[in-house]
C-alpha positions, 0 to 999 in steps of 0.5 A, spaced: 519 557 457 520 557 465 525 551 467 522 550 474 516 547 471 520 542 467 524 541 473 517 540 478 514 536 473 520 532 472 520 530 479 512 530 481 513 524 474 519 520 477 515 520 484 509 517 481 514 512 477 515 510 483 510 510 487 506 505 482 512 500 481 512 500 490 505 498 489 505 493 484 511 489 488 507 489 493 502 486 490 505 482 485 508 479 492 501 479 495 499 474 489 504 470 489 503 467 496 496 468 496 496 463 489 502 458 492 497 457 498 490 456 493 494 451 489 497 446 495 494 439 495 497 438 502 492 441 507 498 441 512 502 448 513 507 449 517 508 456 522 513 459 516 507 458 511 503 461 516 507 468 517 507 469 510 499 468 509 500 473 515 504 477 511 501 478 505 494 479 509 498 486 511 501 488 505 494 487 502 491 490 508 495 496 507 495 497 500 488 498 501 489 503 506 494 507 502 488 507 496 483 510 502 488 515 503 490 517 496 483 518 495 481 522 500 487 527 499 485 528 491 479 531 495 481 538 496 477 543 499 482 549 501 486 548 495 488 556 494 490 557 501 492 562 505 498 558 503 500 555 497 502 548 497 507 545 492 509 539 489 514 537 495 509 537 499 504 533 496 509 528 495 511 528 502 504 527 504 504 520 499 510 518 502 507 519 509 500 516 507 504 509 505 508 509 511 502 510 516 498 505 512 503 501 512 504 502 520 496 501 521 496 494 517 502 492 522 499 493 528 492 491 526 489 497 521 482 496 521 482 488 521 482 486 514 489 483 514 485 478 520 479 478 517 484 475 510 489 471 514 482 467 518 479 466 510 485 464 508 488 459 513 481 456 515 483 450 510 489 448 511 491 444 518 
């Protein structure tokens, strides 16, 4: 029995771990504000409340993002290359795969955040 494959799926388990309790977070944080708003029987909302849908507009959009990237990297045409890839490269390419999403949904990603703050603001004042 060889320790580096112990080893290797210890980590490749411990990074998948984590990477689905990011997620949740964000989405946990995404439906909270998004239920706080739908539930309010004043239609006024002040321009902090206004930030937060804004926010939660782009975490939602980046998320959606990162699933996009996640499924188009699970598509592998050259999967025995020239080079071989390891497990520390597909988990920094997941890692660079959030940031990028995240970094799109900042600054206006393909529009859903826009599209999500305009549906849910239209009610309020």
């Amino acid at each position: 029995m060889e320790i580096s494959n112990i080893l290797s799926s210890t980590i490749e388990s411990r990074a998948a771990i984590m990477q689905v309790q990011n997620t949740d977070n964000e989405f946990t944080q995404f439906q909270a504000i998004l239920t706080q708003m739908m539930g309010r029987e004043d239609k006024s909302i002040e321009e902090s409340e206004r930030a937060q849908i804004r926010e939660a507009a782009e975490m939602f959009e980046s998320y959606f993002l990162n699933m996009m990237f996640r499924q188009m990297r699970s598509v592998n045409f050259d999967e025995d290359g020239f080079i071989p890839r390891g497990n520390a490269e597909r988990i920094f390419t997941e890692m660079l795969d959030e940031v990028i999403s995240d970094k799109a949904a900042e600054q206006g990603g393909f529009g859903l955040a826009d599209m999500l703050y305009m549906q849910m603001t239209q009610h309020f004042r």
